[in-house]
C-alpha positions as CSV (number, residue, x, y, z in Angstrom):
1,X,143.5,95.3,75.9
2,X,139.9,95.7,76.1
3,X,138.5,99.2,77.4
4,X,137.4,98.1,80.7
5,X,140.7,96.5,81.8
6,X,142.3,100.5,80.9
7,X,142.7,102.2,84.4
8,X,141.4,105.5,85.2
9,X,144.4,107.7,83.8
10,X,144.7,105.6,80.7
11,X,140.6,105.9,79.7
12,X,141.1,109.7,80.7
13,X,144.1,110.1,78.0
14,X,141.5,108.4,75.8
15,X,138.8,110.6,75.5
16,X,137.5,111.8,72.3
17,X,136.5,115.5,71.9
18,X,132.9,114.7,71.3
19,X,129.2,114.9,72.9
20,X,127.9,112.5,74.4
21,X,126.9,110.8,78.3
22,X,129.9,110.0,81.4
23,X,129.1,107.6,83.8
24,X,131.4,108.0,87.2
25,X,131.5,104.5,89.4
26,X,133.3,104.1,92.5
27,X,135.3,100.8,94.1
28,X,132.2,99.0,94.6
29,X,131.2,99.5,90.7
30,X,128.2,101.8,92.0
31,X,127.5,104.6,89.4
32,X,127.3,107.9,91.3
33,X,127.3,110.4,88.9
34,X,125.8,110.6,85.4
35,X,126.8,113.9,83.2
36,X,126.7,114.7,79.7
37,X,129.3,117.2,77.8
38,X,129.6,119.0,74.9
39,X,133.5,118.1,74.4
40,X,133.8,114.7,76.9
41,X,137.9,115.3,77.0
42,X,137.3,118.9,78.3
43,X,134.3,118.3,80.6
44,X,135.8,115.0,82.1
45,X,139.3,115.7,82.6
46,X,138.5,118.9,84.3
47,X,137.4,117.0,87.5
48,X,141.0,115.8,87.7
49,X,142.7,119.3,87.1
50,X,144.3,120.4,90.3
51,X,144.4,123.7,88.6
52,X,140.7,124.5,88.6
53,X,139.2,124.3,91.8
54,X,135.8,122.6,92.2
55,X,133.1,122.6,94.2
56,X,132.9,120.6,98.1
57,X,130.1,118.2,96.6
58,X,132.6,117.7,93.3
59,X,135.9,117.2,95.3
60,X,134.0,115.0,97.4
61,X,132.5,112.9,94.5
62,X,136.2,112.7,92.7
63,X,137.8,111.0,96.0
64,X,135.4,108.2,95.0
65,X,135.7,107.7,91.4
66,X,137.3,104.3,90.0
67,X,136.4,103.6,87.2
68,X,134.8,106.2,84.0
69,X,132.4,105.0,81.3
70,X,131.4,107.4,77.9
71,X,129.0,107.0,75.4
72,X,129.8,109.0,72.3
73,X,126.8,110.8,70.6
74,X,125.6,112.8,67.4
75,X,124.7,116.1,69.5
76,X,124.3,117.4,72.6
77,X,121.0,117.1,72.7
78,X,121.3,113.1,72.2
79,X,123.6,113.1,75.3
80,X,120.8,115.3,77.0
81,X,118.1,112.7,76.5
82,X,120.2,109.8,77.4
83,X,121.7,111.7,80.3
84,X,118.1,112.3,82.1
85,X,117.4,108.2,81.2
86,X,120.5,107.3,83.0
87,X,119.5,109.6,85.9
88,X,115.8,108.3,86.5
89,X,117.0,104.7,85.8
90,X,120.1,104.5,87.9
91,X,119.7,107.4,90.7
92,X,123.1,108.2,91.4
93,X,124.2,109.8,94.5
94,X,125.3,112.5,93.4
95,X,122.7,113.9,90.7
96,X,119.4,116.1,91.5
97,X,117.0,113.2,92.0
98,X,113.0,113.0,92.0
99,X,112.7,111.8,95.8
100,X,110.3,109.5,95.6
101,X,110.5,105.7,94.3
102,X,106.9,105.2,93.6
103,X,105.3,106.3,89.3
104,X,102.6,108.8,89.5
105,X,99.7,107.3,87.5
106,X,98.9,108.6,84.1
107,X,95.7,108.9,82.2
108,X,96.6,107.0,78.9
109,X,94.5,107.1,75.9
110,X,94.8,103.7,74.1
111,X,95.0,105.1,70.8
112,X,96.9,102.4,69.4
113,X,93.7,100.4,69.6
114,X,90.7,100.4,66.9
115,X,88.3,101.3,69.5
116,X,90.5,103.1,72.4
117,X,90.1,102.8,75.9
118,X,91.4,105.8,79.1
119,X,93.2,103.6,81.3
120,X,95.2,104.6,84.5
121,X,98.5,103.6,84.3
122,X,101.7,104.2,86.6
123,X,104.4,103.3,83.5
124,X,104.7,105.2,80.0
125,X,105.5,102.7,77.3
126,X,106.6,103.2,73.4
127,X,103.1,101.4,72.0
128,X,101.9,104.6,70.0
129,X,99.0,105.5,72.9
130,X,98.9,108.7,74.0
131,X,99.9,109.7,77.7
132,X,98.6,112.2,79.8
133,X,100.1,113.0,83.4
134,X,102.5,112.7,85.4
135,X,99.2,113.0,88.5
136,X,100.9,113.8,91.9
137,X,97.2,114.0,93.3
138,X,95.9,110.5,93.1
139,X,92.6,112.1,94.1
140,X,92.4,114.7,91.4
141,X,93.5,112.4,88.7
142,X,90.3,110.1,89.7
143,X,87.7,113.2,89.8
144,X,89.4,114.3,86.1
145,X,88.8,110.6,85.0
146,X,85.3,110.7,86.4
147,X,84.4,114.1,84.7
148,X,85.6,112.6,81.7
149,X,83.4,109.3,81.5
150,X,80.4,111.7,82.7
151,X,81.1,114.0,79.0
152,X,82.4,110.9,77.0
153,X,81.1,107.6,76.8
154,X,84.0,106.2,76.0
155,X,84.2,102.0,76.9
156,X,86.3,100.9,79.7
157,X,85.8,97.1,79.2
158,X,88.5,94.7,77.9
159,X,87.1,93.3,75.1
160,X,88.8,93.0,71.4
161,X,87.0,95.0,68.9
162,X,87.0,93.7,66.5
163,X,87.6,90.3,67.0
164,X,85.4,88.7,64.5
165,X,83.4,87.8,67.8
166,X,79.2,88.3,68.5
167,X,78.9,90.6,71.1
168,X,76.0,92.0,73.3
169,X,75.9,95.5,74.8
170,X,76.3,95.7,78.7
171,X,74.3,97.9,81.3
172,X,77.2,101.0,80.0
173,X,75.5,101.5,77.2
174,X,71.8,101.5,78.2
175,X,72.9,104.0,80.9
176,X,74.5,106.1,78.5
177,X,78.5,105.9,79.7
178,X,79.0,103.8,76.4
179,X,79.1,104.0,72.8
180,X,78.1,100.0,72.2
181,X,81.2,99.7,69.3
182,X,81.1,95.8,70.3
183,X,77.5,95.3,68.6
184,X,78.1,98.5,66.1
185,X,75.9,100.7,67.6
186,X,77.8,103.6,66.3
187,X,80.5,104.3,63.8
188,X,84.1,103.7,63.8
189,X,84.6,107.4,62.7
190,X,81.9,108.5,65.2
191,X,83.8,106.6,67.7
192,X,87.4,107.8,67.2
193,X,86.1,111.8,66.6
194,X,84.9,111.2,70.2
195,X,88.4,109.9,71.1
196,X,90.0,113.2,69.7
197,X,87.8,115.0,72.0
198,X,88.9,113.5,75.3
199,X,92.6,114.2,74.3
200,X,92.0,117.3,73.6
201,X,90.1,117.7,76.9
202,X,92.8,116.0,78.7
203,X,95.2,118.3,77.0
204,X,93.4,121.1,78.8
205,X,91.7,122.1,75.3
206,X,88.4,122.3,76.6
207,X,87.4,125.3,73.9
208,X,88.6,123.5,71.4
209,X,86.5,120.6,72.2
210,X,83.1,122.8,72.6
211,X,84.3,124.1,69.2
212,X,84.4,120.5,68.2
213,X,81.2,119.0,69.5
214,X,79.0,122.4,68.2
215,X,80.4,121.9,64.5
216,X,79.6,118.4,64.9
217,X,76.4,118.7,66.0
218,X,75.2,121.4,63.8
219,X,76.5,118.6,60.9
220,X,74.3,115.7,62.6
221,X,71.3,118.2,62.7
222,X,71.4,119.2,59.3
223,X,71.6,114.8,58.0
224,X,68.6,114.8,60.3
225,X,70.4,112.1,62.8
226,X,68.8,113.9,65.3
227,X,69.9,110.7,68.3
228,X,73.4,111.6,67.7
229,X,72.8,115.1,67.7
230,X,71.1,115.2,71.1
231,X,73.9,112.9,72.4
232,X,76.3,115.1,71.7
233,X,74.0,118.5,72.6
234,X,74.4,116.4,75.9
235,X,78.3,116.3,76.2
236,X,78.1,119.9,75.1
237,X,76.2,120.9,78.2
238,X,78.1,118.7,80.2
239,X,81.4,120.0,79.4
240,X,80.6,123.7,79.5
241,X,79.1,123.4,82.9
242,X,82.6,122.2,83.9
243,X,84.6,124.5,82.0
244,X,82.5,127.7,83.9
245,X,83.6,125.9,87.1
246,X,87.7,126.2,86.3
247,X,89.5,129.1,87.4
248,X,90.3,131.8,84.9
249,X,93.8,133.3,86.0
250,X,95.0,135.1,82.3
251,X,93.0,136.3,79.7
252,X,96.0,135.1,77.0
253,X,94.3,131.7,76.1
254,X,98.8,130.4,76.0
255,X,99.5,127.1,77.4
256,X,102.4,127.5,79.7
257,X,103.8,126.1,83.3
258,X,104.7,128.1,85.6
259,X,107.7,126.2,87.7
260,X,109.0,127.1,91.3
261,X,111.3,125.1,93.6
262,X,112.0,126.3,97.7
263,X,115.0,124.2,99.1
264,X,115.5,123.5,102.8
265,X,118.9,121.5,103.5
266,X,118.7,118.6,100.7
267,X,115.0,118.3,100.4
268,X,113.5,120.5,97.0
269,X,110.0,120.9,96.3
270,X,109.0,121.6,92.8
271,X,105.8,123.1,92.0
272,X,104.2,122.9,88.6
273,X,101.3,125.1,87.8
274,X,99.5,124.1,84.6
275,X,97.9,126.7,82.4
276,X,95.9,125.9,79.3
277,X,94.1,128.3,77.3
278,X,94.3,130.8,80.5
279,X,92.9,127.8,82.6
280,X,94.8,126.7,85.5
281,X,93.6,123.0,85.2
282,X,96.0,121.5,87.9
283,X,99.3,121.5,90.1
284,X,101.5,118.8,90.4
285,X,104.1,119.2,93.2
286,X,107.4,116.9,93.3
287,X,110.1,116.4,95.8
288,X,113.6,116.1,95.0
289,X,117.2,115.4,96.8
290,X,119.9,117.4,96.1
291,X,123.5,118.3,97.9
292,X,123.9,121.3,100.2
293,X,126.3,123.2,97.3
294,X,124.1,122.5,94.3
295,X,122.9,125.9,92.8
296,X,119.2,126.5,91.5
297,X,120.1,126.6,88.7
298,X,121.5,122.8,88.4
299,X,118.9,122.1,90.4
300,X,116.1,123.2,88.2
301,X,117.7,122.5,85.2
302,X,117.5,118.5,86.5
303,X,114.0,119.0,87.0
304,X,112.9,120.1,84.1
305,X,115.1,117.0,82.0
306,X,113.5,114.3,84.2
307,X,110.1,116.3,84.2
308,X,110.0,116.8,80.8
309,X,111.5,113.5,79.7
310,X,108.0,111.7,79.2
311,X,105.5,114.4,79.4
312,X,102.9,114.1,76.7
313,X,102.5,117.9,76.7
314,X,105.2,120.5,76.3
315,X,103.9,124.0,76.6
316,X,104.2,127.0,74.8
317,X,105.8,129.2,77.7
318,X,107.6,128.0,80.9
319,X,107.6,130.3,83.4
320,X,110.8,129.8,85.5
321,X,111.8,131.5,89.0
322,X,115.7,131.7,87.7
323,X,117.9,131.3,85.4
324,X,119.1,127.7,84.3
325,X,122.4,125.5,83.4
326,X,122.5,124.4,79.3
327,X,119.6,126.9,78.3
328,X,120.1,126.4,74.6
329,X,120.7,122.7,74.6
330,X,117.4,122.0,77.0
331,X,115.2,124.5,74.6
332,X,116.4,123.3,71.4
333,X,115.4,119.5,73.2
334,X,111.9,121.0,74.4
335,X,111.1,122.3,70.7
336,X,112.0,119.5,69.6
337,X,109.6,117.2,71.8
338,X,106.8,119.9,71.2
339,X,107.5,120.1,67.4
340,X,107.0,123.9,68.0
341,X,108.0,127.2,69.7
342,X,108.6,126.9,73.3
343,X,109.7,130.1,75.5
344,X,111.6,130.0,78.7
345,X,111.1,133.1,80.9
346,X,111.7,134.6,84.0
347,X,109.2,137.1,84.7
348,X,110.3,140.7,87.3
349,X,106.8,142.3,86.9
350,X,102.9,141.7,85.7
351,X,100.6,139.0,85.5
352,X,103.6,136.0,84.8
353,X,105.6,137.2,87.8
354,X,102.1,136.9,90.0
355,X,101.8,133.5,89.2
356,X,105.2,132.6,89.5
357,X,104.9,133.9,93.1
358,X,101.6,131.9,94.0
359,X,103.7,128.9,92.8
360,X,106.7,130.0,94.9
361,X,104.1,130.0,97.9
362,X,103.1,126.8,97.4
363,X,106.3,124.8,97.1
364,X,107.3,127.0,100.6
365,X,103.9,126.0,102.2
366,X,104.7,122.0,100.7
367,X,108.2,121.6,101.8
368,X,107.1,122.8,105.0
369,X,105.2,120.3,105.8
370,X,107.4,117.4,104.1
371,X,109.7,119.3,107.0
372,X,107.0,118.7,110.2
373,X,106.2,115.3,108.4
374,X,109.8,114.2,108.8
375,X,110.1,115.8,112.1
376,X,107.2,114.3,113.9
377,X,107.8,110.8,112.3
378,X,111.8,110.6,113.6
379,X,110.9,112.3,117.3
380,X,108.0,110.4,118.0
381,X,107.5,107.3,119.8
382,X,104.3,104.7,119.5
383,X,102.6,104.6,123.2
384,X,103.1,100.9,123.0
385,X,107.0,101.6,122.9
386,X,106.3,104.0,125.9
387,X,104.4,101.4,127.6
388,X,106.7,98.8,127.2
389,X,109.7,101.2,128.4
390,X,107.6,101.7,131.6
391,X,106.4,98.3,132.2
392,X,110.0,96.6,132.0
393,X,111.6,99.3,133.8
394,X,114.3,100.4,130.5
395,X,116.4,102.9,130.4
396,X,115.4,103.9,127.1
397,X,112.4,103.7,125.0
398,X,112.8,100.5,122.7
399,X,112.3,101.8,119.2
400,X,114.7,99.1,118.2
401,X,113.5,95.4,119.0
402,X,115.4,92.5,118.1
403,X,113.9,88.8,119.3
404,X,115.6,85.4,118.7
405,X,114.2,82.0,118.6
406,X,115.4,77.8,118.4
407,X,113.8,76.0,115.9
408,X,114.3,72.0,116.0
409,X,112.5,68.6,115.5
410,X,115.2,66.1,117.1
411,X,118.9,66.7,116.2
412,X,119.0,67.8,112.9
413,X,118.0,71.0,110.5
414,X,118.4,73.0,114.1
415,X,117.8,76.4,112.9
416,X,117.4,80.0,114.7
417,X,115.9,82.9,113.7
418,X,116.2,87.0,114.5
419,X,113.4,89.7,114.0
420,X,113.7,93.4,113.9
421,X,111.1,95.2,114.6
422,X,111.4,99.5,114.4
423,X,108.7,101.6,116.4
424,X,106.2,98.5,116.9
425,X,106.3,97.7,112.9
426,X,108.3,94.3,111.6
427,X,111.6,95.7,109.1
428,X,111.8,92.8,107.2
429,X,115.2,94.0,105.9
430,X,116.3,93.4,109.7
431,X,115.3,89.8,109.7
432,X,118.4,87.1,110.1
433,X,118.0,83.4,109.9
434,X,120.7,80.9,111.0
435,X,121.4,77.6,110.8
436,X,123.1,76.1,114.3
437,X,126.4,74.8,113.4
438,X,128.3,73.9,116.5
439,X,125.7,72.6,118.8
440,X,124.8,68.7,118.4
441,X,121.8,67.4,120.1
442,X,119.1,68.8,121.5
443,X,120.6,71.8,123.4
444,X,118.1,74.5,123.4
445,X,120.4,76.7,125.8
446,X,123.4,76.7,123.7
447,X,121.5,77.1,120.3
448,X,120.2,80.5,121.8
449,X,123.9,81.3,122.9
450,X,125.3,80.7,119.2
451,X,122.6,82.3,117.5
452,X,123.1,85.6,119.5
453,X,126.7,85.3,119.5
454,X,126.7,85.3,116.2
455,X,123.9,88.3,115.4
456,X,126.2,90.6,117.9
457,X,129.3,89.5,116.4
458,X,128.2,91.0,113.1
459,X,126.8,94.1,114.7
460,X,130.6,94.4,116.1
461,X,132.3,93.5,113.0
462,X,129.5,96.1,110.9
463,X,130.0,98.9,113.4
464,X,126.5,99.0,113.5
465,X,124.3,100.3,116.4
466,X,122.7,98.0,119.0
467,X,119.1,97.3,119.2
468,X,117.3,99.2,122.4
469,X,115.9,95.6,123.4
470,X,116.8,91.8,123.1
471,X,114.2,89.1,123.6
472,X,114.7,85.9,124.1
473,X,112.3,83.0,123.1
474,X,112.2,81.2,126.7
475,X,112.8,81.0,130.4
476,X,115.6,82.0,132.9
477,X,118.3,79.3,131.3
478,X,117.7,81.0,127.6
479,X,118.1,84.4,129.5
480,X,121.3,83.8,131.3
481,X,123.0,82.4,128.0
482,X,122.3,85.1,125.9
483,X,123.7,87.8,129.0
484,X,127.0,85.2,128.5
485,X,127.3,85.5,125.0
486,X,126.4,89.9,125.4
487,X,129.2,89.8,128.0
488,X,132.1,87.4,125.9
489,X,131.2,90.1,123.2
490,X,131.3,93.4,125.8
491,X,127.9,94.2,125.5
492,X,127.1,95.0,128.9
493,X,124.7,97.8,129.1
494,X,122.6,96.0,126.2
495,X,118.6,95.5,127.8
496,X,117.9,92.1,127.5
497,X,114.4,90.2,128.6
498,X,112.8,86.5,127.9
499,X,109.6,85.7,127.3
500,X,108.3,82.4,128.4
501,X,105.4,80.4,126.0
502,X,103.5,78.9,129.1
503,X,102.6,81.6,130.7
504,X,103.6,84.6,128.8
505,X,105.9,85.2,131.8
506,X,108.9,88.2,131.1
507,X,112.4,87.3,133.2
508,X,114.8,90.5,133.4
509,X,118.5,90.0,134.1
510,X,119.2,90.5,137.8
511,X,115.6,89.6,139.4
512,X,114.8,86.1,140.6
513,X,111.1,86.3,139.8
514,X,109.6,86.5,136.7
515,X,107.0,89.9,136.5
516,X,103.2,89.0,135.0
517,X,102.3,92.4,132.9
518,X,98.4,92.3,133.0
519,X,96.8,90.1,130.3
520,X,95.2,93.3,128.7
521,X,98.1,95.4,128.5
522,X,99.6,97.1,125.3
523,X,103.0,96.0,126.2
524,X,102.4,92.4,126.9
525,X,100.7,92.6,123.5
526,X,103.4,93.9,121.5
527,X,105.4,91.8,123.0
528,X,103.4,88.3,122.3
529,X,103.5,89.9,118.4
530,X,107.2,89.9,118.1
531,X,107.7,86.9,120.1
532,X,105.4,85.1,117.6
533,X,106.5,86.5,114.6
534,X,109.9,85.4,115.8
535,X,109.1,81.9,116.3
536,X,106.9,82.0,112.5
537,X,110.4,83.1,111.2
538,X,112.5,79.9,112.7
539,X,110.1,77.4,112.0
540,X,109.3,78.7,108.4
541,X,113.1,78.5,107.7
542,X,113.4,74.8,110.0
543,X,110.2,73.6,107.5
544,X,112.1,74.6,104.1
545,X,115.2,72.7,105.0
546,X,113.7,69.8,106.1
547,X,111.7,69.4,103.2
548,X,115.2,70.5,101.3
549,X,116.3,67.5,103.0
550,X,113.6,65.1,102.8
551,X,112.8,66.1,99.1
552,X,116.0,65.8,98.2
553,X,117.2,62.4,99.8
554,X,113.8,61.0,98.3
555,X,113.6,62.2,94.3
556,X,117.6,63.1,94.2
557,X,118.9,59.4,94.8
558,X,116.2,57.8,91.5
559,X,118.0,57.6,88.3
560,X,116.5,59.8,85.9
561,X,115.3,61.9,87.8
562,X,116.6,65.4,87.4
563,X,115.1,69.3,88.2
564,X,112.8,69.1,85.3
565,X,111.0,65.5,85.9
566,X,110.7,66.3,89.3
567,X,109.0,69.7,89.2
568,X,106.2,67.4,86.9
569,X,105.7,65.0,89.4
570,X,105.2,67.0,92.1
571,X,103.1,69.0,89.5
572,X,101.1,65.9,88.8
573,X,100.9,64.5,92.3
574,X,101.0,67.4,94.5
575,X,103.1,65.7,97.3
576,X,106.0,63.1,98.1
577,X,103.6,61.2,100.0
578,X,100.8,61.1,96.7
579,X,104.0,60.1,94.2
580,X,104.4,57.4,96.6
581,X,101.3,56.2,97.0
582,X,100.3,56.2,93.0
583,X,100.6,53.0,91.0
584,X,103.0,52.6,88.0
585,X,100.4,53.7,85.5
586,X,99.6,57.0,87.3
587,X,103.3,57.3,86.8
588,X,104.0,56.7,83.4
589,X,100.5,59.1,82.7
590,X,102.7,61.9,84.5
591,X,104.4,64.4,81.6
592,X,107.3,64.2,80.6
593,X,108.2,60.4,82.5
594,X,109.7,58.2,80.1
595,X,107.8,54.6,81.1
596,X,111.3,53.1,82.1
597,X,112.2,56.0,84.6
598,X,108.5,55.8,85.7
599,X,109.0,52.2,86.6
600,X,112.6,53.1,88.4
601,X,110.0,55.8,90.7
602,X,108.0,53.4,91.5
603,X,110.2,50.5,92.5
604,X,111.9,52.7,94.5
605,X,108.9,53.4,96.8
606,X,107.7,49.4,96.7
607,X,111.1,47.4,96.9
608,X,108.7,44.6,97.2
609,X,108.1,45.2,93.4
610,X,111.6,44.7,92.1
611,X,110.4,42.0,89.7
612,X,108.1,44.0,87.4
């Protein structure tokens, strides 16, 4: 018996007393928790121990576990590493997770390349170059990047040097924001010194670097290359005017972070302050999701694993606002990335613990306005909602739009479509698309009454809550068969309107006349949006089946002719009407169209040529 087919109890009697990574899925095979042990038989049975008592989030999580995966590792610190991989890959439910889905770009140094490039990036790759980031402030990383091409003329073209290629120098280097490496106007040595500059200036090394360039210079000067000599006299000045422009906060020239976190319900903000050389050179704030019962110390402890996990830069000191879960194993992991000392402290008094509280005040001042952010965006309403609540005389304002529309060209490939729109906006994860099964003919009334049958029959089945507003594609006939279908269904109360082409003419349930909203008006507007974009859904969906059908009664029924030949010919000929219209050479010229199937095409589209 294989080890997925074990159930739950018999994997748990398995489990070896070793390090390594657990993986918790529940009935729908969804991982929703990702842990690493020191012993994986202590740490993972003791979630099924009634005689320990765990925590709410815990004894909700083990109501939901099915099914238990382990890796086995050589050390703790293996099963750390692979523990924060799992976490950013997967996002479980119930792990600390960085809240938003999109990468914050990084700065990366293409020093895998003979003649590197500084390239902004959103995705850190194992190809040797050198990363610098994560940037929260899209704006600050772009001034940084700016600054640096101003001190460094370092080329941002995508040329191969060398390639064995003549090349010409562009307008870059006559303006003096390049090098010229592709026509050798400098040295490959020159060249790459200048690269171990910028990383050291991105590193926040910006004394080392004036160190750098004045040694250099002073060695130019005394070979009488005077040109390179003033060039770099030039990046000197450059960079020192922007280092007297950083802020100074400790006279200790340490490199350290100083990390904060201020929680409201399950939204965390993290604060990083970055120090170099007594220099704060940036903060990079980060929101996270966490359960009501997770301590700070899990908390921050998550942080710094997924924070840390592809940071080009460890520091010497980070400053922490508490204490944290796995102390040893995270330090022993963080020396290990920095190949050096790192120190984890918690200040009480002096110049750390004043930092720590700036960085305190500005994850408070953050998450409040993630708060006000939220608050505004689920309370408010678009005036064109309002307007439209006004103008048809609803009960409520319709945030929640659904419209419906027939799509059909004679009696067959009859298709419908449904549209969600939320606050004004399309959701296309609300769209539906149907295909009428029970209606033959040309029935327009009864397609509309199967199509919304069926959309409120999975809203019943679902459990799911009822749009605000129904429109329906047409007139007063459309109208009163949707209100049948609502009412078979017992959906009584539910607002329903149509919307007539012609016209642009709305019918409400109850009055006899249709109402004209003024031509100009923002609800007539938002509705003629929806309507449309309802009736581009059905006939984009009506189009593909058609040509499903036509494409495949055409090609399907030649010999020969499978996926593969009949992706070339449309390749070659662009259209079923141009493969009909070519002659059998044409044919035969096409790729991959043996001459006999060729002629089996195009007997097939002149009969009257059998006899060739």
């Amino acid at each position: 018996m294989s080890q997925s087919q074990l159930s739950l109890p018999q994997k748990l009697e398995l489990l070896p007393n070793q390090p390594g990574v657990y993986i918790f899925r529940d009935f729908a095979g969804k991982i929703i928790y990702v842990g690493k042990a020191r012993s994986l038989k202590n740490r993972v049975k003791s979630y099924f121990q009634s005689s320990k008592p765990l925590d709410p989030k815990s004894q909700i999580m083990v109501k939901k576990i099915a099914d238990l995966e382990t890796t086995v590792t050589s050390s703790e610190m293996e099963a750390l590493i692979l523990e924060a991989n799992l976490i950013k890959e997967h996002k479980p439910r119930y792990n600390v997770n960085l809240k938003d889905d999109k990468r914050y770009p990084y700065l990366k140094v293409t020093v895998n390349e003979p003649y590197p490039r500084v390239l902004v990036v959103r995705r850190v790759k194992k190809d040797k170059a050198k990363y610098f980031g994560p940037y929260t402030n899209v704006s600050g990383m772009r001034q940084t990047l700016r600054i640096l091409r101003r001190i460094f003329p370092v080329r941002n073209c995508n040329l191969v040097i060398p390639s064995g290629q003549e090349y010409k120098v562009c307008l870059e280097y006559y303006i003096k924001r390049c090098l010229g490496p592709c026509q050798a106007k400098c040295s490959y040595e020159e060249y790459r010194q200048m690269i171990d500059n910028v990383c050291l200036f991105l590193a926040g090394k910006s004394t080392q670097v004036i160190d750098e360039l004045k040694s250099q210079m002073e060695e130019y000067a005394g070979q009488e290359d005077f040109e390179a000599a003033a060039r770099l006299r030039d990046q000197l000045k450059a960079l020192e005017s922007v280092v007297q422009k950083q802020k100074v906060v400790d006279e200790e020239k340490v490199d350290r972070d100083i990390i904060s976190l201020a929680r409201q319900k399950k939204d965390v903000c993290c604060v990083v302050l970055q120090i170099r050389e007594g220099i704060l050179i940036g903060r990079q704030n980060f929101y996270l999701t966490c359960n009501f019962n997770d301590p700070d110390s899990e908390v921050l402890a998550s942080f710094l694993k997924q924070f840390y996990l592809n940071s080009p830069l460890v520091p010497d000191e980070i400053v922490l606002p508490c204490e944290i879960q796995d102390t040893e194993t995270i330090l022993s992991w963080l020396e290990q990335r920095k190949d050096g000392r790192v120190q984890l402290l918690i200040p009480q008094r002096g110049k750390r613990a004043e930092l720590l509280e700036m960085a305190i005040q500005n994850a408070r001042l953050l998450l409040n306005e993630l708060m006000l952010q939220k608050l505004d965006h689920s309370q408010k309403v678009p005036k064109t909602v309002e307007a439209l609540q006004r103008d048809l005389y609803l009960s409520k304002p319709p945030r929640k739009i659904v419209a419906f529309d027939v799509s059909n060209l004679g009696a067959s490939d009859t298709v419908g479509s449904a549209v969600f729109f939320q606050d004004g906006q399309p959701r296309k994860s609300g769209y539906r698309k149907f295909k009428v099964r029970t209606v033959e003919g040309q029935d327009d009334f009864a397609m509309m009454q199967e199509i919304v049958l069926r959309y409120f029959t999975n809203i019943k089945k679902e459990k799911q809550s009822s749009p605000d507003l129904v429109i329906i594609d047409g007139g007063r006939g459309q109208l009163s068969c949707a209100l049948e279908a609502l009412s078979r269904l017992k959906f009584q109360d539910q607002d329903v309107i149509a919307l007539a082409k012609r016209l642009d003419e709305v019918y409400l349930p109850g009055i006899a006349e249709p109402i004209m909203l003024p031509r100009t008006s923002a609800s007539l507007r938002l509705l003629q949006r929806i309507r449309d974009e309802a009736h581009r859904f059905a006939v984009t969906y009506h189009r593909t089946k058609r040509s499903q059908r036509l494409f495949s009664s055409e090609l399907d029924a030649i010999s020969g002719i499978g996926q593969t030949r009949k992706r070339n010919l449309l390749t070659r000929f662009g259209s079923l009407e141009r493969i009909k219209s070519a002659s059998l050479q044409e044919i035969i010229e096409s790729k991959g169209i043996p001459e006999k199937v060729a002629l089996k095409v195009y007997q097939h589209f002149h009969p009257e040529r059998q006899s060739i």
